[in-house]
MIMAR-750352 format. One record per residue: z, x, y of N, C-alpha, C in turn; residue number from 1; residue in three letters. Coordinates in nm, 4 decimals. Atoms other than C-alpha are relative to their C-alpha. Layout:
! residues N
SITE       n_zz       n_xx       n_yy      ca_zz      ca_xx      ca_yy       c_zz       c_xx       c_yy     k     r
SITE          Z          X          Y          Z          X          Y          Z          X          Y   NUM   ALA
...
! end
This chain:
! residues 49
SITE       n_zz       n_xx       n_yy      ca_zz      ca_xx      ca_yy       c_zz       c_xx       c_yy     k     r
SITE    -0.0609     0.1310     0.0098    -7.2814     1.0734    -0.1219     0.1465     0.0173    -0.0422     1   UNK
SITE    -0.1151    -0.0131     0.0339    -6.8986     1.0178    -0.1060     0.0101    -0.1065    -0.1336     2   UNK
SITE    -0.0174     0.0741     0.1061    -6.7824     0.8689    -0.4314     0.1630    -0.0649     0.0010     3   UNK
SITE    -0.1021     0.1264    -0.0497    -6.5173     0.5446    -0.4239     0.0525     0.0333    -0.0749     4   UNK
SITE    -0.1070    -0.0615     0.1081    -6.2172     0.6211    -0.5943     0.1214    -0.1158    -0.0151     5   UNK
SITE    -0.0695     0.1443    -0.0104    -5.9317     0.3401    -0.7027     0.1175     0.0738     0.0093     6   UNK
SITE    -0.0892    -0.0494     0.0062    -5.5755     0.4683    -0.6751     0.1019    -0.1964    -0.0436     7   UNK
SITE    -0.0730     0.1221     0.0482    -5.3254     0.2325    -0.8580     0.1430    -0.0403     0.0809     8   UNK
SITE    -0.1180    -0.0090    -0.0495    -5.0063     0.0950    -0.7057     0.0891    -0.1505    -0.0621     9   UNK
SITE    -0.0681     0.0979     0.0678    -4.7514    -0.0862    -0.8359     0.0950    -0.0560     0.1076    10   UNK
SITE    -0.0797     0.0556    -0.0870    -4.5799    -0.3899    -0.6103     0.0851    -0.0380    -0.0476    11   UNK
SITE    -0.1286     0.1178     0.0471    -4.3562    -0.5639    -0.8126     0.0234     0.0156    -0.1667    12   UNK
SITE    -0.0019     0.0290     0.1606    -4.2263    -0.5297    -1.1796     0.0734    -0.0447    -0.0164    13   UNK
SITE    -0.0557     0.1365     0.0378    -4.0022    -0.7919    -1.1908    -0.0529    -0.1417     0.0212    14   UNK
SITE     0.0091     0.1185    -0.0387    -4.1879    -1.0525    -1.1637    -0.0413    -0.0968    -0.1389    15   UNK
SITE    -0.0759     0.1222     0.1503    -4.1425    -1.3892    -1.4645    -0.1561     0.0027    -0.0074    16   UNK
SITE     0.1301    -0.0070     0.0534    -4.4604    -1.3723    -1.6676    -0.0997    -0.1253     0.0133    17   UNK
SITE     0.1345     0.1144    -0.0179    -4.8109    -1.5366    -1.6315    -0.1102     0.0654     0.0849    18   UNK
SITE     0.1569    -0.0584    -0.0226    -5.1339    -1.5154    -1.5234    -0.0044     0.0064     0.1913    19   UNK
SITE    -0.0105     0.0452    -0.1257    -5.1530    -1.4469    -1.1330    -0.1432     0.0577     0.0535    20   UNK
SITE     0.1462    -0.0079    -0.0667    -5.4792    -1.4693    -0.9167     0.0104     0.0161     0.1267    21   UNK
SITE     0.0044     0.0284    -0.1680    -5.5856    -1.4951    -0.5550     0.0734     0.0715     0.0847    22   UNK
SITE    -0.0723    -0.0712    -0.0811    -5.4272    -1.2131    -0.3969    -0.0769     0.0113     0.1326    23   UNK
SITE     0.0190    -0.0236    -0.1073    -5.4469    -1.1963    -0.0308     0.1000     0.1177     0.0819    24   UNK
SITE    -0.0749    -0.0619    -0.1545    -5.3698    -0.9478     0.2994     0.0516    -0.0853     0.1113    25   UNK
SITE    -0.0238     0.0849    -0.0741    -5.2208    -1.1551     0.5661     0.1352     0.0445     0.0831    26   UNK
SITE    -0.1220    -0.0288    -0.1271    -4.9517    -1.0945     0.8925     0.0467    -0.1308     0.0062    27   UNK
SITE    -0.0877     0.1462     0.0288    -4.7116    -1.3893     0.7805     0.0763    -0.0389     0.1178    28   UNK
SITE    -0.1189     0.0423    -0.0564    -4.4397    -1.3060     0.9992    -0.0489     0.0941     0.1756    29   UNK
SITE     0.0308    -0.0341    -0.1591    -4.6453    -1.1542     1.3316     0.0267     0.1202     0.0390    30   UNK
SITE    -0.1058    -0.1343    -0.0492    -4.5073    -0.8337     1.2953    -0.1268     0.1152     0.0516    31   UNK
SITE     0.1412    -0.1094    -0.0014    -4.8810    -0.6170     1.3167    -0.0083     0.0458    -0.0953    32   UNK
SITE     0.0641    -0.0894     0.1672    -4.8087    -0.5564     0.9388    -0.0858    -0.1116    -0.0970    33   UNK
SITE     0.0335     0.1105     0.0765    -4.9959    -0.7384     0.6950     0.1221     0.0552    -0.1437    34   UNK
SITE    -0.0990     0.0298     0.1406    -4.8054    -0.8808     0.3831    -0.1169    -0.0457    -0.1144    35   UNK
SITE     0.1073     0.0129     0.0953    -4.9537    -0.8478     0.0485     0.0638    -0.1606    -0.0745    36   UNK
SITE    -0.0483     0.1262     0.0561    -4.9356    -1.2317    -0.1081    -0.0914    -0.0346    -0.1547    37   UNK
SITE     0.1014     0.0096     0.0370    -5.0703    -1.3717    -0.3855     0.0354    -0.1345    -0.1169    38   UNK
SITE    -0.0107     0.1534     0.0799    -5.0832    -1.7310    -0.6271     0.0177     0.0509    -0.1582    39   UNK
SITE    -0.0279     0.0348     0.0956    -4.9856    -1.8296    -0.9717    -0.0791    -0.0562    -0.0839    40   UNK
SITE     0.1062     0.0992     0.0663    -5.2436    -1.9681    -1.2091     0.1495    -0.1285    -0.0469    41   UNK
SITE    -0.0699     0.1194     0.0186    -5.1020    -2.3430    -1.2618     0.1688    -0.0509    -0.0019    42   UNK
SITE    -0.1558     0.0039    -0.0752    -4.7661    -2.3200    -1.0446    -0.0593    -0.0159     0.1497    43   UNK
SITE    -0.0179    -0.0086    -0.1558    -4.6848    -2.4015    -0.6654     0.0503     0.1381     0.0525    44   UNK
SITE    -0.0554    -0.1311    -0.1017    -4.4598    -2.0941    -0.6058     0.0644     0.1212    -0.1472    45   UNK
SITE    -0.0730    -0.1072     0.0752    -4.2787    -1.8438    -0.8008     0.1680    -0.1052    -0.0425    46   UNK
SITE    -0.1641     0.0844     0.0413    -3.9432    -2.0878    -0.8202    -0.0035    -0.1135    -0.0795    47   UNK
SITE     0.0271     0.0909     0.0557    -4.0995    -2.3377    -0.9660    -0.0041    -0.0318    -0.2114    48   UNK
SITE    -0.0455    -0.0088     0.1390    -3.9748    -2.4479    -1.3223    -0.1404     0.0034    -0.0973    49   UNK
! end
């Protein structure tokens, strides 16, 4: 039996503190890549005051 292994990666370390959830894979812009996305617990976007 092969055994599952996690490797860590870091996307972003600037990003303004808080709790963030709901990460998705998704091809936003059509290109054949997917874009890693992902939500804000109790915000619309990242710009949002």
């Amino acid at each position: 039996m092969t055994k599952f292994r996690f490797k860590h990666h870091i996307i972003d370390q600037d990003l303004p503190e808080g709790n963030y959830a709901q990460t998705a894979l998704a091809d936003l812009d059509n290109d054949g890549r997917l874009e890693f996305i992902m939500g804000q617990q109790y915000r619309t976007s990242l710009d949002s005051p």
